[in-house]
C-alpha positions in Angstrom: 0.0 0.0 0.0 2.7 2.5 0.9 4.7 1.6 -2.3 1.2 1.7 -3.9 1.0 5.5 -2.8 4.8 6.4 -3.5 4.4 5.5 -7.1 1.4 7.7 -7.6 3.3 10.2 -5.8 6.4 10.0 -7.6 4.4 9.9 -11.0 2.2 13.1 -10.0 5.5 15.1 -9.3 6.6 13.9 -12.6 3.7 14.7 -14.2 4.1 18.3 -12.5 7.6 19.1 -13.3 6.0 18.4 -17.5 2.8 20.6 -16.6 3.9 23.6 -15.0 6.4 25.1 -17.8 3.6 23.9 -20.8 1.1 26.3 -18.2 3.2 28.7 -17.9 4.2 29.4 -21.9 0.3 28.9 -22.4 -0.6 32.0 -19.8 1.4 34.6 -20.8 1.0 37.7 -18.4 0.6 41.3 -19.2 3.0 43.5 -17.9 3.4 47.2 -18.2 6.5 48.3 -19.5 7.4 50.0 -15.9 7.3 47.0 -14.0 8.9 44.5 -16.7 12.6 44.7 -15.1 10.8 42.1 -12.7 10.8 39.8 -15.0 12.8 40.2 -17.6 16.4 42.3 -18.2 17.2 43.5 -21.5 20.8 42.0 -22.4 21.7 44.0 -25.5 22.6 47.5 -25.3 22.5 48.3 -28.9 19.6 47.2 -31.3 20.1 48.0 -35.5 17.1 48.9 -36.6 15.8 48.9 -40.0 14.4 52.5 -41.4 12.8 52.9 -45.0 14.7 55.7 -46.9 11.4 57.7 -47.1 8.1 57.9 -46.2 5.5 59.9 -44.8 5.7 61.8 -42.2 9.3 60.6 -40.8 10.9 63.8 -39.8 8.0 64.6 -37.5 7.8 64.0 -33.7 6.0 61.5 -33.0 6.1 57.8 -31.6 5.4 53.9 -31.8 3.7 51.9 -29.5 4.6 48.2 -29.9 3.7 45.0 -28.6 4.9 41.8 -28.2 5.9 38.8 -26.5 9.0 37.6 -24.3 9.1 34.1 -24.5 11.2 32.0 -21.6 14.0 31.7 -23.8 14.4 35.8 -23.7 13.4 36.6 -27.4 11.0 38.5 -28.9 7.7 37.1 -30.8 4.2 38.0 -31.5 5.9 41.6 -32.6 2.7 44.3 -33.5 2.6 47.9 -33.7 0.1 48.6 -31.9 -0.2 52.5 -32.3 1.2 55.2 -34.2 1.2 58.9 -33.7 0.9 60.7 -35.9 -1.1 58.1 -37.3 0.0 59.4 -40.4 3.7 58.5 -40.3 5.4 56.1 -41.4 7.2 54.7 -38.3 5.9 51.5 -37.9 8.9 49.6 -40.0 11.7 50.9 -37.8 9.3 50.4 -34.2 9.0 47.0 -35.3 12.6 46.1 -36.1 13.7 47.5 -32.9 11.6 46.0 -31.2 12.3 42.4 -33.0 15.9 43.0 -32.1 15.5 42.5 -28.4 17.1 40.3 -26.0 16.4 39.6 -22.6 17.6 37.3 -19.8 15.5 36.3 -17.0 15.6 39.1 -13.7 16.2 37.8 -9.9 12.9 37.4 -9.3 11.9 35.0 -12.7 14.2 32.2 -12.2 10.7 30.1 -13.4 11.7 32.7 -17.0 8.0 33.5 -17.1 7.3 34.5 -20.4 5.2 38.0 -20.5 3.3 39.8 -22.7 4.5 43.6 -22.5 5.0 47.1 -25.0 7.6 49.7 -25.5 7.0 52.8 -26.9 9.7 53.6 -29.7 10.2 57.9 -29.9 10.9 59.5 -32.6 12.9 63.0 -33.5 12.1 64.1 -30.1 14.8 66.8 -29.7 17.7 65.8 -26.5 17.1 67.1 -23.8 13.7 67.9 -23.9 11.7 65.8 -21.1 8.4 67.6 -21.3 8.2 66.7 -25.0 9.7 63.4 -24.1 7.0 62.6 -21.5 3.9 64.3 -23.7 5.2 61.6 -26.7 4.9 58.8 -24.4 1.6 59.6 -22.8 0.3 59.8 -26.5 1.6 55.9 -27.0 0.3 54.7 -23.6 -1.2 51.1 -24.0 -3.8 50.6 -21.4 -4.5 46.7 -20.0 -1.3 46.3 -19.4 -1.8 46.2 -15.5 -1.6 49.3 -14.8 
């Protein structure tokens, strides 16, 4: 009887130890962008994105709001540009290729490397040094439902 139960037991943990990551990659949590360093670190510190040699409206100021995915192995999937402002710009190549460029490894606190679903807003020609234009272009590519 007790060797009875030990084999279920050891063939429920076993079972678990299967379950738990395929749970995991299915539920994907949404994470603002503020609070992703909990789970997730970006690892590269320089990112070549592509930019089309024209288009409309690329000299203005402006931004790209893009989603996308962090799967447990650190990279970048389910990539969308999500919003665009101006909407009539032509950003959403270079926001997309940025953001495909990504790499992350896992923070302190995600040694399960949780995979999350998250956004980052992408600027563009917002002049140095200028925070209140820099904070009024990233209020304009806010995501909500992103637990915030």
């Amino acid at each position: 009887m007790t060797r009875t139960l030990l084999l279920i037991a050891t063939a429920l943990a076993a079972l678990g130890l299967v379950a738990i990551p395929a749970w995991a990659q299915s539920h994907v949590r949404k994470v603002s962008p503020d609070k992703l360093s909990h789970y997730w670190v970006r690892t590269n510190s320089y990112v070549d994105a592509q930019a089309p040699n024209s288009g409309r409206g690329l000299d203005k100021i402006g931004c790209a709001a893009v989603s996308y995915t962090i799967g447990a192995d650190g990279e970048t999937r389910h990539v969308k540009v999500e919003k665009i402002v101006p909407s009539t710009s032509d950003f959403q190549v270079t926001a997309s290729s940025l953001v495909e460029g990504l790499h992350y490894a896992p923070a302190e606190q995600n040694k399960a490397e949780v995979p999350v679903h998250t956004y980052f807003i992408v600027p563009f020609n917002v002049p140095t040094g200028d925070s209140a234009t820099m904070q009024k272009v990233l209020e304009s590519c806010h995501l909500p439902g992103y637990g915030d």
